[in-house]
C-alpha positions in Angstrom: 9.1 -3.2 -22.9 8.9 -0.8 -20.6 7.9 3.2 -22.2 9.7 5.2 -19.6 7.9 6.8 -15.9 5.6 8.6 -18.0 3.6 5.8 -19.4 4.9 3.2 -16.0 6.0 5.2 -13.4 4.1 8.4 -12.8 0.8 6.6 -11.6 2.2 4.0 -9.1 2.6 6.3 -6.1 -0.1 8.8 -6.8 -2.9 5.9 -7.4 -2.4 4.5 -3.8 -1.5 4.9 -0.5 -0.3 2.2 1.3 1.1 1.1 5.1 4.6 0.6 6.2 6.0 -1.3 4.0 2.8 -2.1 1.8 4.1 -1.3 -2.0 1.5 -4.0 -3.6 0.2 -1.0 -5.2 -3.3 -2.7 -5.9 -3.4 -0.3 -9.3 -1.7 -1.0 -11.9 -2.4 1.0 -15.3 -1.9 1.1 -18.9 1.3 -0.7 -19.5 1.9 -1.5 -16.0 -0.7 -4.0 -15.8 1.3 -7.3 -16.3 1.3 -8.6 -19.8 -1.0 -11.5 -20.4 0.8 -14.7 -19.6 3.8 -12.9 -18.7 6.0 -12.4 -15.0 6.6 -9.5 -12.5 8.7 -9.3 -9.5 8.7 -6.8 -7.0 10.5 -6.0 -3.8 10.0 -3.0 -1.5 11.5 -2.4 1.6 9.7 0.7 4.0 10.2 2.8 7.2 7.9 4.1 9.4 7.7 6.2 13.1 5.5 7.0 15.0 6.2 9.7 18.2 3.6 9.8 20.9 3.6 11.8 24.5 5.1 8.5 26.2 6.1 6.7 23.8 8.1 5.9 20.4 7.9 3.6 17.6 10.1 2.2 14.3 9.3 -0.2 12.5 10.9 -1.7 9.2 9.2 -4.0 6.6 10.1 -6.0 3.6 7.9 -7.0 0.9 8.3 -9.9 -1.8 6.2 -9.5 -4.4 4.8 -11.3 -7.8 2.0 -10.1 -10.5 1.0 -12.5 -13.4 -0.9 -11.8 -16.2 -3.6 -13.7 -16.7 -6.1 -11.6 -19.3 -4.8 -8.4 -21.2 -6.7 -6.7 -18.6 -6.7 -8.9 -15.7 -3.9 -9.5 -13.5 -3.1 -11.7 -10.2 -0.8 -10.8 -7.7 0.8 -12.0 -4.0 2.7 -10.2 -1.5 4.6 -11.6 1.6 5.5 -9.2 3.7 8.1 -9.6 7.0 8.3 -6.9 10.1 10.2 -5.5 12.5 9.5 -3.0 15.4 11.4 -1.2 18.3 9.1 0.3 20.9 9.9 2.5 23.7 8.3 3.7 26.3 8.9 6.6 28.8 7.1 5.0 32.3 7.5 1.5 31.8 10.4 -0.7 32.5 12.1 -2.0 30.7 11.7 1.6 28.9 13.1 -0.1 25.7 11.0 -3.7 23.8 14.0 -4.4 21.5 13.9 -5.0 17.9 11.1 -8.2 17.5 11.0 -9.4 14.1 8.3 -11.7 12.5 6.9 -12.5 9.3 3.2 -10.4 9.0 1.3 -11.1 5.9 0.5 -13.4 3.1 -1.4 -10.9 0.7 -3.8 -12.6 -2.4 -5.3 -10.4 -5.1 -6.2 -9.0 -8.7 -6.8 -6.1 -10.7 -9.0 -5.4 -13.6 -9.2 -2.7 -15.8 -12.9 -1.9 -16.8 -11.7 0.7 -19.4 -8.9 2.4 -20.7 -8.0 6.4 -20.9 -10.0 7.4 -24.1 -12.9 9.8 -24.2 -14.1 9.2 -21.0 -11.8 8.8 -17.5 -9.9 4.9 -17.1 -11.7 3.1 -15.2 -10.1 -0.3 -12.6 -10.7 -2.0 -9.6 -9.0 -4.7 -7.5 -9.6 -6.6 -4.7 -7.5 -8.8 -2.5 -7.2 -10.3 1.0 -4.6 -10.8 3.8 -4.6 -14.6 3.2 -2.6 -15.1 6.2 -2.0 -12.6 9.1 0.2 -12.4 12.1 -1.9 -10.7 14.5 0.7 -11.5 17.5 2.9 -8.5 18.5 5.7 -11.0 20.1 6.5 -14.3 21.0 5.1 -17.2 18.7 3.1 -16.5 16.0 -0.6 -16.5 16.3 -2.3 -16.5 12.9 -5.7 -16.1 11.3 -6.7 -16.5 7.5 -9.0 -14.3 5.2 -10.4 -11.6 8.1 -9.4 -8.6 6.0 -10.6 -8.0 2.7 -9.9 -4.8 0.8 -12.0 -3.6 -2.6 -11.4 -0.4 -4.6 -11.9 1.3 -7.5 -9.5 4.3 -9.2 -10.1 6.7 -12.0 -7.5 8.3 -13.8 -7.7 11.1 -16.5 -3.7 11.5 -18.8 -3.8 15.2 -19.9 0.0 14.6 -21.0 2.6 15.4 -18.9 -0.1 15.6 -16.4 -2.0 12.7 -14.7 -5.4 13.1 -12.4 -6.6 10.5 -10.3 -8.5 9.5 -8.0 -9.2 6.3 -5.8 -11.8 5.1 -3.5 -11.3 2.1 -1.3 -13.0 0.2 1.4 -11.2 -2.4 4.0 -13.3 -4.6 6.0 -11.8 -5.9 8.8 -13.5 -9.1 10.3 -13.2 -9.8 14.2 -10.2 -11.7 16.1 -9.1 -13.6 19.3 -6.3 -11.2 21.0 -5.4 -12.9 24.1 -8.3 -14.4 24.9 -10.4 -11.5 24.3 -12.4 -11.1 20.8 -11.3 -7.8 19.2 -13.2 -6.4 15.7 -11.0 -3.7 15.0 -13.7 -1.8 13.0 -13.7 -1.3 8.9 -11.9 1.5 6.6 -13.2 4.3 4.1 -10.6 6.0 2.1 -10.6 8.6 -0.6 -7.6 9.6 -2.2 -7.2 12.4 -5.1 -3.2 12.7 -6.4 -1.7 14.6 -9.4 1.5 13.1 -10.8 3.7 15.0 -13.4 6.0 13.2 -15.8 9.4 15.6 -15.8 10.7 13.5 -18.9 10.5 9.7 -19.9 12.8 8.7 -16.9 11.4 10.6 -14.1 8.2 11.5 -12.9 6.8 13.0 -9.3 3.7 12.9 -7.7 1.4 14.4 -5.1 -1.4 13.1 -3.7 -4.2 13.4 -0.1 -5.7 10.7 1.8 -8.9 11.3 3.4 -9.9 8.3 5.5 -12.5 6.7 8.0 -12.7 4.4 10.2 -15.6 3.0 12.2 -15.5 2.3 15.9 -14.2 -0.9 17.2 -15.7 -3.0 19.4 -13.9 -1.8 22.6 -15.5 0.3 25.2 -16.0 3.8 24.4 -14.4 3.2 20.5 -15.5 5.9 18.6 -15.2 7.0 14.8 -12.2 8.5 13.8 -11.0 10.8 10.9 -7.8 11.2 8.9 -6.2 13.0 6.7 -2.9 12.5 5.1 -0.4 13.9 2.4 1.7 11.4 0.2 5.0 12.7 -2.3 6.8 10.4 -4.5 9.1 9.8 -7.3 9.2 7.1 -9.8 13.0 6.7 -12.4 13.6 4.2 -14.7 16.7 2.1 -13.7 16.8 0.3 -17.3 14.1 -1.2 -20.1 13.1 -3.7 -17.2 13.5 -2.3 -13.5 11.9 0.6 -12.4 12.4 2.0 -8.4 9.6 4.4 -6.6 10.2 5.7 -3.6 7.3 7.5 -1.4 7.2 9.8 1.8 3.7 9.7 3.2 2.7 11.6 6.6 -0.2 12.7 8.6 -2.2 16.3 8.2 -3.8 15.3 10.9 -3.8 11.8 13.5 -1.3 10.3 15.1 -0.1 7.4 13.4 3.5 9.0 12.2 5.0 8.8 9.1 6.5 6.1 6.3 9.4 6.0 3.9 8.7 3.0 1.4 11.2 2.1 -1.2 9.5 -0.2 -4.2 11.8 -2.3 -7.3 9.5 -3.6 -9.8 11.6 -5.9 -12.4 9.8 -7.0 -15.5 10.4 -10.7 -16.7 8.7 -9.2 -20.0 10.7 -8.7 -23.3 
């Protein structure tokens, strides 16, 4: 049963950050770990822009999501996730792409929780892989299977109505055909500290950074880049089984705009 946002809902945005669209939400804590042999569904649907000198970008996702239980603290989980994008550009013509839609990703992964909160910090990790990835912008689809894998590890400390956390994450991101040409779009560090505050057992908030890395691709003159970004959100409890968060993250510094995502999580648990 689920124990309000401040035991289920005041971690889930502040533990970490994901892309357009991408509420999997690799941690899951305490009672939001999925009960051993038990069901959760999730759907999250997410915006995102992106405004350059020359040129403009939105984009929408939708995510379908399961998690199963298959240890007290081990669960599986699997995302599908569906795109679509409207570019526009100042110098070229047409100035306008149109909306193309596709489906993106087939996500595969699990969590573990090492420890719990008691007299030392909890302790988890997960670890998942885009099973299937569209890597094709437009027209048909051109897919690969297991070139990214992501790992991670979070830390939480509950000093009640307070929660610390911390998560460190690394994305490697294995090489691909792009129109002939074979494109290694270079691996990720991130670091992300957050703060989440329960306001009562229905509502919580949360704050958090991301500070992230990314090594240089294999195209001429790539070169490391750096990134920092700032992430707010707020988690209610709909009823004893469905729980909504919603999350604005957007850069400090870089260019890659900023997301809305919109997450349900419904619990098949009694």
């Amino acid at each position: 049963m689920l124990r309000g946002v401040g035991k289920r809902g005041a971690y889930l945005w502040a533990i970490a950050l994901a892309g357009p669209c991408q509420a999997d939400l690799p941690l899951m804590i305490d009672d939001l770990l999925t009960p051993e042999e038990s069901l959760r569904f999730e759907l999250g649907v997410g915006y995102a822009n992106q405004n350059r000198d020359y040129d403009n970008q939105d984009a929408f996702a939708l995510q379908l999501g399961i998690r199963y239980g298959v240890l007290a603290n081990t669960e599986l989980y699997g995302t599908l996730t569906g795109r679509g994008s409207h570019l526009r550009q100042r110098f070229s013509i047409p100035t306008s792409s149109g909306w193309r839609l596709q489906g993106r990703t087939v996500t595969l992964g699990v969590n573990h929780r090492f420890s719990p909160d008691t007299d030392t910090p909890a302790l988890l990790g997960f670890l998942d892989v885009l099973a299937v990835e569209n890597i094709s912008e437009s027209g048909a689809p051109q897919l690969i299977h297991a070139r990214t894998w992501r790992a991670g590890v979070s830390t939480y400390r509950s000093i009640d109505p307070v929660v610390l956390s911390l998560t460190a994450a690394y994305r490697y991101t294995g090489s691909r055909s792009v129109g002939g040409k074979k494109i290694d779009p270079g691996d990720l560090m991130s670091l992300a500290p957050s703060l989440s505050f329960a306001i009562n057992d229905a509502v919580s908030v949360s704050g958090g950074l991301d500070f992230s890395y990314l090594g240089k691709s294999a195209e001429p003159y790539s070169i490391p880049t750096t990134q920092t970004g700032l992430t707010l959100g707020v988690s209610t409890v709909i009823n004893r089984r469905l729980v909504a968060h919603m999350a604005v993250y957007t850069d400090i510094s870089g260019g890659t705009g900023s997301q809305v995502n919109l997450q349900f999580s419904y619990d098949l648990m009694e």
